[in-house]
KOLZA-566856 format. One record per residue (C-alpha): residue number from 1; x, y, z. Coordinates in steps of 0.2 Angstrom, whole numbers, padded with zeros to 4 digits, always signed. Layout:
N
+-------+-------+-------+-------+
: mardo :     u :     v :     w :
+-------+-------+-------+-------+
:   NUM :     X :     Y :     Z :
...
+-------+-------+-------+-------+
//
This chain:
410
+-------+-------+-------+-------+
: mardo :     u :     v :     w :
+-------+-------+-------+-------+
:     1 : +0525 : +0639 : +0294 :
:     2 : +0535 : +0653 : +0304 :
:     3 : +0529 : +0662 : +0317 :
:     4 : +0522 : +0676 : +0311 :
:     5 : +0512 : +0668 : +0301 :
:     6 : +0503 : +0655 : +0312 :
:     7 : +0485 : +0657 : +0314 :
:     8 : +0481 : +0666 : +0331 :
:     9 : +0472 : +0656 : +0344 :
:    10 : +0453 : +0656 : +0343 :
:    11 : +0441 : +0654 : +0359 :
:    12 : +0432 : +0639 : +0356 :
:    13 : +0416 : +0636 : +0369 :
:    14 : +0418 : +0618 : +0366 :
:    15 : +0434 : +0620 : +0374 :
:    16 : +0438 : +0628 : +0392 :
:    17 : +0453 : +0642 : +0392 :
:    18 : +0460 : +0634 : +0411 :
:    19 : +0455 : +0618 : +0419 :
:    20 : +0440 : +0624 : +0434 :
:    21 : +0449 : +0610 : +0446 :
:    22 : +0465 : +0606 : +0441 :
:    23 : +0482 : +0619 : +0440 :
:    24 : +0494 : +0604 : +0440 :
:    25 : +0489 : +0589 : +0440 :
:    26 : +0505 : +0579 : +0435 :
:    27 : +0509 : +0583 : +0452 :
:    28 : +0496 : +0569 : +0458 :
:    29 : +0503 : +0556 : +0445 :
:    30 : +0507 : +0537 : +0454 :
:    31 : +0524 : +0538 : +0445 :
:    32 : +0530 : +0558 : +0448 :
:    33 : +0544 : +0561 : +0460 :
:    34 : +0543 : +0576 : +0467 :
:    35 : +0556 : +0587 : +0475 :
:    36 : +0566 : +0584 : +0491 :
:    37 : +0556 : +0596 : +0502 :
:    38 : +0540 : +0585 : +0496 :
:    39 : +0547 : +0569 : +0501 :
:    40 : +0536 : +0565 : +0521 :
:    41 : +0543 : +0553 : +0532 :
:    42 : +0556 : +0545 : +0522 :
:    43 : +0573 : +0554 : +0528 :
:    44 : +0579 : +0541 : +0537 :
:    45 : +0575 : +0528 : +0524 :
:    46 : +0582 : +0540 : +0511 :
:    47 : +0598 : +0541 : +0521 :
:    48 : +0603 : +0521 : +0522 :
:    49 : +0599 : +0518 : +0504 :
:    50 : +0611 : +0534 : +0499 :
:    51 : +0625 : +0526 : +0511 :
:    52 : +0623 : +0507 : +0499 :
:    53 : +0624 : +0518 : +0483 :
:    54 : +0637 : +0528 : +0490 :
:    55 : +0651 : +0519 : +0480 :
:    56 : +0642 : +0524 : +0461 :
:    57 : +0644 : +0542 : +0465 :
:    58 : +0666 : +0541 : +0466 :
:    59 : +0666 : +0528 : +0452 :
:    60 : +0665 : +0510 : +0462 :
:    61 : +0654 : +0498 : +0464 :
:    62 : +0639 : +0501 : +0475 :
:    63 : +0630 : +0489 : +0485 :
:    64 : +0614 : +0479 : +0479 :
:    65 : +0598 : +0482 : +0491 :
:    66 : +0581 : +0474 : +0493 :
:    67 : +0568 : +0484 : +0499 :
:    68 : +0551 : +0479 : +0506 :
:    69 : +0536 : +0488 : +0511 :
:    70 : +0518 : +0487 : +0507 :
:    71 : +0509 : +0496 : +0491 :
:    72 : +0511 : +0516 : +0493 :
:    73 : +0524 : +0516 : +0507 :
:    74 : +0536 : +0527 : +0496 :
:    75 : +0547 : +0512 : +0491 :
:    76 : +0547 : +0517 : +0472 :
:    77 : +0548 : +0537 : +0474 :
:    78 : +0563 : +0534 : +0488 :
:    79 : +0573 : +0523 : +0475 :
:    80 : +0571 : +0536 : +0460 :
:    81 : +0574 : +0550 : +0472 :
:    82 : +0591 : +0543 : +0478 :
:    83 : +0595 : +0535 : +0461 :
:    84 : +0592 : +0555 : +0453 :
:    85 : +0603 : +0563 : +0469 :
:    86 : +0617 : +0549 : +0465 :
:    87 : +0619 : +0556 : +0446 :
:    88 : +0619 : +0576 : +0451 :
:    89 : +0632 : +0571 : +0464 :
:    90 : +0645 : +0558 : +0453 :
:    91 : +0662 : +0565 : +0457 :
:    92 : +0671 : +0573 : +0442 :
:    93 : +0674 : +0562 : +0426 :
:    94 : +0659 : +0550 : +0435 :
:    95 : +0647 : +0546 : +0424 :
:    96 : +0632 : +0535 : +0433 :
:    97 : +0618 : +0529 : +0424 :
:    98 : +0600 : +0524 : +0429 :
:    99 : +0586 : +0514 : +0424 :
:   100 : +0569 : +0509 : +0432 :
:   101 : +0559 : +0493 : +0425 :
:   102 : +0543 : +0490 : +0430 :
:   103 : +0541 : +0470 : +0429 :
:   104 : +0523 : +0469 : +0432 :
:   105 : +0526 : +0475 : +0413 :
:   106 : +0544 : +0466 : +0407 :
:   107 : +0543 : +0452 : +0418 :
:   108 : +0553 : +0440 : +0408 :
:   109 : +0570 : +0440 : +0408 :
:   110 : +0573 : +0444 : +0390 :
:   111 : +0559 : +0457 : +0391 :
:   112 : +0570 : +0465 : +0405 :
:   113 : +0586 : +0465 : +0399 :
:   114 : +0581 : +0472 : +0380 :
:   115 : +0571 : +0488 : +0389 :
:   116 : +0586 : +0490 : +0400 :
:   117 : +0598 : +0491 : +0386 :
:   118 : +0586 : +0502 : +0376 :
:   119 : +0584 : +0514 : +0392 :
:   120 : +0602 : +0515 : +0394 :
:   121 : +0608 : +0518 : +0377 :
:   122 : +0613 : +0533 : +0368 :
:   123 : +0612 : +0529 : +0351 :
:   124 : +0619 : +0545 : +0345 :
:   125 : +0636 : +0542 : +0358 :
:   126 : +0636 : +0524 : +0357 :
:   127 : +0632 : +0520 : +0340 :
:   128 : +0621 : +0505 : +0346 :
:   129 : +0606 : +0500 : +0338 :
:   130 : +0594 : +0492 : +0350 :
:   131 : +0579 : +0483 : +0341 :
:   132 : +0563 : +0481 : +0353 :
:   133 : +0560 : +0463 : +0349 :
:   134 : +0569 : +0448 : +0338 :
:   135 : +0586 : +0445 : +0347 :
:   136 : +0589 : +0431 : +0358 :
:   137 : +0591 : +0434 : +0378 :
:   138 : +0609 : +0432 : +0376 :
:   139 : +0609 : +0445 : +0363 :
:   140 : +0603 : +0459 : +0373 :
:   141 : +0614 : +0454 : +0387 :
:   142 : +0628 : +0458 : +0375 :
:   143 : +0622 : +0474 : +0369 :
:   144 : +0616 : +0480 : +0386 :
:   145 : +0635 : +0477 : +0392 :
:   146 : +0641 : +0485 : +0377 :
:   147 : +0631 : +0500 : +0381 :
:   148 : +0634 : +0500 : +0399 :
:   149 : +0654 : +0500 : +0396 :
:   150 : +0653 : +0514 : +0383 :
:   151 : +0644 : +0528 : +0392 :
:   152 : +0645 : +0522 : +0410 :
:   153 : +0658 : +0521 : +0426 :
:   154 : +0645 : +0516 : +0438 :
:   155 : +0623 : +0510 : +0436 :
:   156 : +0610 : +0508 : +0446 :
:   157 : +0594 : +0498 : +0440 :
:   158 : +0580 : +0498 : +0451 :
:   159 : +0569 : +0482 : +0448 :
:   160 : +0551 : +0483 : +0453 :
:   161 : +0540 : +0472 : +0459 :
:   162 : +0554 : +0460 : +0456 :
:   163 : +0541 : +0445 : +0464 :
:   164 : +0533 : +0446 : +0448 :
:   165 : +0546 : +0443 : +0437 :
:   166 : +0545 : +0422 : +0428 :
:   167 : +0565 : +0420 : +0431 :
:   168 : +0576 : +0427 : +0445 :
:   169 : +0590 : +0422 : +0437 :
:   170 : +0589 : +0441 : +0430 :
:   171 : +0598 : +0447 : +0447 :
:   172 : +0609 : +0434 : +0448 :
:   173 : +0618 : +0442 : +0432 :
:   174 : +0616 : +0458 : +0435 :
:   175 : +0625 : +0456 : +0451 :
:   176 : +0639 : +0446 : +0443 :
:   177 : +0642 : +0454 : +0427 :
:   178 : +0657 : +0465 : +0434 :
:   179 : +0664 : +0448 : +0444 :
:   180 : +0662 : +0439 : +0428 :
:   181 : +0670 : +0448 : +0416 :
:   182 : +0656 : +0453 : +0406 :
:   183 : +0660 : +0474 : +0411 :
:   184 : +0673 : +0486 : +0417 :
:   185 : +0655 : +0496 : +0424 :
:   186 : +0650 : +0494 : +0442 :
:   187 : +0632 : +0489 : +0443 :
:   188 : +0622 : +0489 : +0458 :
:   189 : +0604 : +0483 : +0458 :
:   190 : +0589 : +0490 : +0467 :
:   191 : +0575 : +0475 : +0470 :
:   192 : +0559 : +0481 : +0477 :
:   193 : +0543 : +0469 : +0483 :
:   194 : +0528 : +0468 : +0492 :
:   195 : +0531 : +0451 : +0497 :
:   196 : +0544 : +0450 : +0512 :
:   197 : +0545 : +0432 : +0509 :
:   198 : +0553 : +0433 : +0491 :
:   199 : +0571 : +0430 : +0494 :
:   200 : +0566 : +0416 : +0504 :
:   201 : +0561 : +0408 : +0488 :
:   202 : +0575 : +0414 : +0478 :
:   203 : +0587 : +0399 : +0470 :
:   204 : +0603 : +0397 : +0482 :
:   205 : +0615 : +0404 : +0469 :
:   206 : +0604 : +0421 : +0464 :
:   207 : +0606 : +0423 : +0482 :
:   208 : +0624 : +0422 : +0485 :
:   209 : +0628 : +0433 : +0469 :
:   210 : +0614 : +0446 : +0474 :
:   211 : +0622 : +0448 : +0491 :
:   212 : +0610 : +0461 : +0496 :
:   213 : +0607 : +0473 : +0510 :
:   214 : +0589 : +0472 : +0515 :
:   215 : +0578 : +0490 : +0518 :
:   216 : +0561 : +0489 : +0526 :
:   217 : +0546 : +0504 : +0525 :
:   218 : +0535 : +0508 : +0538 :
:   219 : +0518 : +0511 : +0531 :
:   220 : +0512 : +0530 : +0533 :
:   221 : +0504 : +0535 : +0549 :
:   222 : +0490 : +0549 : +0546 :
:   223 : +0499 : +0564 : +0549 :
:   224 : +0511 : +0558 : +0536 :
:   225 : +0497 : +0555 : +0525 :
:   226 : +0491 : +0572 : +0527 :
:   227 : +0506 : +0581 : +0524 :
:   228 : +0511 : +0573 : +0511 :
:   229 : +0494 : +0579 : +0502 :
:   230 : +0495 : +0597 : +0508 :
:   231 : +0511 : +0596 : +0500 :
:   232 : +0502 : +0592 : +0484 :
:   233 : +0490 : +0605 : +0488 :
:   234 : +0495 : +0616 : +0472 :
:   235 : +0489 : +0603 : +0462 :
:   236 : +0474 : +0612 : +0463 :
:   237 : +0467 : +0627 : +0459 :
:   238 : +0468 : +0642 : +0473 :
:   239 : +0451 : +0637 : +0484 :
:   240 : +0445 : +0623 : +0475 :
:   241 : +0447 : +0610 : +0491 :
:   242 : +0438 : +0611 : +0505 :
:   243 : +0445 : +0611 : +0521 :
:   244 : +0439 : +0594 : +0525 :
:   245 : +0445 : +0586 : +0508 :
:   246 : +0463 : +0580 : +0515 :
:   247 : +0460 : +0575 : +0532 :
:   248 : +0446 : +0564 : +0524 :
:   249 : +0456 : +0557 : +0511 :
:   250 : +0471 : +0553 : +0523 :
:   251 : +0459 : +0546 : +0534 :
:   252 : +0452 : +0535 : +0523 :
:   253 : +0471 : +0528 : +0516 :
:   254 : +0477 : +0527 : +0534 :
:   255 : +0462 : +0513 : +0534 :
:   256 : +0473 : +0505 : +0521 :
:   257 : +0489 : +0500 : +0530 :
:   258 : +0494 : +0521 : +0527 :
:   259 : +0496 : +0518 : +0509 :
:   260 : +0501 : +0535 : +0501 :
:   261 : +0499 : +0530 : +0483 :
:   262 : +0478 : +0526 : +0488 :
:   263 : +0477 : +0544 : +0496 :
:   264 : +0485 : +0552 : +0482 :
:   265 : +0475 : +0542 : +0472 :
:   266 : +0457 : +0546 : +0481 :
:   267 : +0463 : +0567 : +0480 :
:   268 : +0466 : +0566 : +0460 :
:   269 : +0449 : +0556 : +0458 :
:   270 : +0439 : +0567 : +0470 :
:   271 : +0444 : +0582 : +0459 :
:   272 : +0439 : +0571 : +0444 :
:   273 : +0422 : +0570 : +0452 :
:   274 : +0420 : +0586 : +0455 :
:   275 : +0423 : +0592 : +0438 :
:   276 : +0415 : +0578 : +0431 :
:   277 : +0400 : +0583 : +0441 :
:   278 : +0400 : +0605 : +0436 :
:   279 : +0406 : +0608 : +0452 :
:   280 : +0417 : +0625 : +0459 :
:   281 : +0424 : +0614 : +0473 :
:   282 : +0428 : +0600 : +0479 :
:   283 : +0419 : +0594 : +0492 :
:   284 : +0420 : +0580 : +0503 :
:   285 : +0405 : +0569 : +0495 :
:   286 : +0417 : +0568 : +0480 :
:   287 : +0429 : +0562 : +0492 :
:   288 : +0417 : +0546 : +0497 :
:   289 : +0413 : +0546 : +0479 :
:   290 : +0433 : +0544 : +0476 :
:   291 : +0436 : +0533 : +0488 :
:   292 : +0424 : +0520 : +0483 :
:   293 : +0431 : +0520 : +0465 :
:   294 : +0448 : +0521 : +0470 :
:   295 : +0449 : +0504 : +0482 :
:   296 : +0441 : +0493 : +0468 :
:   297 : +0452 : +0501 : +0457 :
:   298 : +0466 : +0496 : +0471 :
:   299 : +0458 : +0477 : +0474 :
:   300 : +0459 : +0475 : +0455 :
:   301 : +0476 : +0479 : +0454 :
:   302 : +0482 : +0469 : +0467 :
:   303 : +0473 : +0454 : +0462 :
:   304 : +0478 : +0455 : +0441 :
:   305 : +0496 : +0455 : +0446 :
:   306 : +0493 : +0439 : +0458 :
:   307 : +0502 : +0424 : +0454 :
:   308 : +0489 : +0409 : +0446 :
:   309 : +0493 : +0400 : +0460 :
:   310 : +0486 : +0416 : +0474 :
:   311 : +0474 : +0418 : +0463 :
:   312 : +0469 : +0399 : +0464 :
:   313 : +0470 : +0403 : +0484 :
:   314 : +0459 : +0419 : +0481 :
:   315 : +0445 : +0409 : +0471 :
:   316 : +0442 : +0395 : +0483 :
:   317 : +0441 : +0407 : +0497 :
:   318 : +0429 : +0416 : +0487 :
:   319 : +0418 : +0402 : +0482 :
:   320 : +0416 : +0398 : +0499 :
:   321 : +0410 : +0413 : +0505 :
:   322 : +0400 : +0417 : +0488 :
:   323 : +0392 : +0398 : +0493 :
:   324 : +0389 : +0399 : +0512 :
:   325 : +0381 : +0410 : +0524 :
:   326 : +0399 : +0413 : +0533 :
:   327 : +0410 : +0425 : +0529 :
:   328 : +0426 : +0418 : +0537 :
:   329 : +0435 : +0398 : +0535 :
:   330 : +0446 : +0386 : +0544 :
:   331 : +0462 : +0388 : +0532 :
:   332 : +0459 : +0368 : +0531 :
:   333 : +0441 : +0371 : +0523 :
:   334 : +0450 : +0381 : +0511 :
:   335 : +0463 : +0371 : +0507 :
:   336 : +0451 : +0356 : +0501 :
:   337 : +0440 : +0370 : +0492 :
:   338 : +0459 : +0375 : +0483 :
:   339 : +0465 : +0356 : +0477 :
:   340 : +0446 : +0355 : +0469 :
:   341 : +0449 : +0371 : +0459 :
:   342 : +0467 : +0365 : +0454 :
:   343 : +0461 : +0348 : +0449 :
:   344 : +0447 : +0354 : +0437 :
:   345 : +0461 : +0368 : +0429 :
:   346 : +0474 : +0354 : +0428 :
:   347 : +0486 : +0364 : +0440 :
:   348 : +0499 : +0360 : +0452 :
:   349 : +0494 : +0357 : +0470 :
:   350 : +0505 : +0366 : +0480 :
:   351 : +0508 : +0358 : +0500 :
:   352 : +0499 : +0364 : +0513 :
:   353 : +0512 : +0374 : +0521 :
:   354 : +0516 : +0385 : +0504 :
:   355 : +0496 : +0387 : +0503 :
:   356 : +0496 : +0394 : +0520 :
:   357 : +0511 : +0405 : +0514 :
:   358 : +0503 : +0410 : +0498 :
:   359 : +0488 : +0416 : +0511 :
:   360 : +0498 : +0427 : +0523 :
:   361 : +0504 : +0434 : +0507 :
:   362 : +0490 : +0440 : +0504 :
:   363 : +0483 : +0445 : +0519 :
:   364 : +0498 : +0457 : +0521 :
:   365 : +0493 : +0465 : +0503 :
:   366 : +0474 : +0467 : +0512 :
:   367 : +0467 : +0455 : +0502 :
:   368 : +0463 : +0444 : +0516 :
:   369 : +0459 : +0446 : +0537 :
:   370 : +0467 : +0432 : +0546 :
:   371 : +0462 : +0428 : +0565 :
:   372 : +0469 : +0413 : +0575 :
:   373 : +0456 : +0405 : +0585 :
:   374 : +0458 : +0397 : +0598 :
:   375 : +0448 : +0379 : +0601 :
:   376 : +0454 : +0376 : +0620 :
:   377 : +0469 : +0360 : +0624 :
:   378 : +0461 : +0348 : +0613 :
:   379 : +0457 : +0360 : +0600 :
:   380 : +0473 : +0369 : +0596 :
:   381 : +0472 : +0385 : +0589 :
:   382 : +0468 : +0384 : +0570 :
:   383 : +0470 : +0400 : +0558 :
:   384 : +0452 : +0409 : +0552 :
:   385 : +0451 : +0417 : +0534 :
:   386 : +0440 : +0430 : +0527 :
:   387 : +0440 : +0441 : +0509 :
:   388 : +0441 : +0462 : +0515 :
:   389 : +0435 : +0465 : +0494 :
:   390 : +0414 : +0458 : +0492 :
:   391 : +0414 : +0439 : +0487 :
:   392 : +0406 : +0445 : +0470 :
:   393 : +0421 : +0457 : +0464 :
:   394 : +0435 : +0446 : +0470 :
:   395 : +0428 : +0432 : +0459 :
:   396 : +0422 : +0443 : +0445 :
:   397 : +0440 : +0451 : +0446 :
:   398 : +0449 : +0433 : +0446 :
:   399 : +0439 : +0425 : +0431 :
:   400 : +0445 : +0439 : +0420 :
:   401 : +0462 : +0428 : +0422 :
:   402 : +0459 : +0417 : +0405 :
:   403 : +0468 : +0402 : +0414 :
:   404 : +0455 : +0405 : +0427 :
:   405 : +0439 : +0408 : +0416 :
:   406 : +0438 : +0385 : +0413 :
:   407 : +0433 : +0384 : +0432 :
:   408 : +0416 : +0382 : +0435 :
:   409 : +0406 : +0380 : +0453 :
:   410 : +0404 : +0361 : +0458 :
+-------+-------+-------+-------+
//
């Protein structure tokens, strides 16, 4: 059909012509990076990971870096940013390329390697077929070298929540690929994580080949919080926000550990509300009405991407406190209520010290409050443990977990 013969558009009442609420809403999307001038807080932090990834931009290897910080501290949007600044700045006859994986999604090692390689490639330039599924790991390595060395001088692959990846051995030949033989291509790798524990765990020889430099960010105090939103402001329509609808919402993330990604969050469903409810404005009701959907939308998502063995932790904290007229537990008393648990699912019982580990884990994601207490000389000073999230939703959310669904209360 050519132009001049397409049907003109028809008003349809069914239909509005322009959204009451919304004039942009990608701007307020978990995954959008917006300009430079929209970036808060985060020059500094922007400046050291450019100076690691400084080698990509004249053709030579840049350096691997592992980046920590809680959920919404700008971790993700910092990487892409610089990863994005690095490309538009490669040197004459420097071709950089960049990939992000997400391994909440591809947390396998072949599943990784395959999107990588499918993410990387140009088909038409490379002539390399990438299937989705049905080669071996070893497969996709080769065709993800073979499409690396055909299109790229330098690349730089941000792995996400790298912590919930099954293998790390992932890193180890990502980082060795150009030392090995395997590519001309320089490859620098951008690990991220909640968990500032992870290389800790990480086998002896994925840490020596990784070789990282280590970032860490600061959570977002509310000023930053608020800025950051007012930068967002033309989301909306012109005098659709109240005057109080930020400061609320940033008051209410800055609760959280300053988590950016729950404030944003909180303003794209408050608008939701509104519109949901007829309403010319946003006000800030829908704000309390936003932020009570967004933090069990937040709890939830924290505890699905747990480990089974956090979210063995988790239940016995819960059944405790779902069980007992106390709301807080000797880390002990939590322990036994754990190896109970693991027996009856037929799990491994990790040692006491990796159980205490697995809890300040947690409570650094907000799951849990822990408070020393002190019993006096003969005492000692013994750890107390409580659930932030209602008893009732942190169980409900962790038998949804079908290896956790055979657990039944004693």
């Amino acid at each position: 059909m050519t132009p001049d013969s397409s049907p003109s558009s028809v008003d349809d009442p069914l239909f509005e012509s322009g959204h009451r609420i919304f004039a942009n809403k990608d701007l307020l999307k978990i995954g959008h990076v917006p300009e430079a001038d929209r970036i808060v807080g985060r020059d500094e932090e922007i400046s050291k990971l450019a100076k690691r990834l400084n080698g990509a931009v004249h053709g030579y290897s840049p350096e691997n870096v592992m980046i920590y910080g809680k959920t919404g501290t700008g971790k993700s949007l910092v990487s892409k940013h610089v990863c994005q600044r690095a490309q538009n700045a490669a040197q004459d006859g420097v071709e950089i390329g960049t990939a992000y994986i997400d391994c909440a999604e591809d947390n396998t090692e072949t599943q990784a390697i395959s999107s990588l390689a499918a993410k990387l490639n140009d088909e038409s330039s490379t002539g390399i077929s990438v299937p989705h599924t049905g080669l071996s790991t070893s497969k996709y390595y080769k065709l993800l070298w073979k499409t690396l060395d055909a299109q790229f001088d330098s690349v730089i692959i941000i792995l996400d929540e790298i912590d919930l990846m099954n293998d790390d051995s992932v890193l180890m030949k990502l980082s060795r690929a150009e030392e090995a033989g395997k590519i001309d291509c320089s490859v620098g790798v951008i690990a991220i994580s909640n968990k500032i524990q992870y290389v800790d765990n990480v086998n002896e020889r994925v840490k020596s080949s990784f070789q990282h430099k280590e970032l860490f960010f600061k959570p977002y105090d509310a000023n930053q919080l608020r800025e950051i939103m007012f930068n967002r402001e033309d989301a909306f329509q012109d005098d659709v926000l109240s005057e109080d609808v930020i400061p609320l919402s940033a008051a209410f993330a800055a609760q959280e550990h300053g988590d950016a990604r729950k404030a944003i969050d909180i303003l794209r469903h408050a608008g939701e509300v509104a519109y949901e409810a007829g309403a010319e404005q946003v006000t800030e009701e829908h704000v309390r009405q936003a932020q009570q959907h967004a933090e069990k939308d937040r709890f939830r998502e924290l505890v699905n991407g747990a480990p089974t063995q956090a979210k063995a932790a988790l239940l016995a904290l819960t059944e405790l406190s779902v069980n007992s007229n106390d709301d807080a537990f000797l880390t002990s008393r939590v322990y036994d209520q754990y190896e109970r648990i693991c027996n009856h699912l037929d799990m491994d019982i990790l040692s006491v010290r990796r159980f205490r580990d697995i809890l300040k884990e947690q409570a650094f994601l907000g799951v849990v409050e822990i408070e020393k207490i002190n019993k006096g000389s003969a005492g000692g000073i013994h750890l107390q443990n409580r659930l932030i999230e209602d008893p009732q939703v942190v169980r409900e959310t962790i038998l949804e977990d079908s290896r956790m669904q055979d657990w039944t209360r004693e």
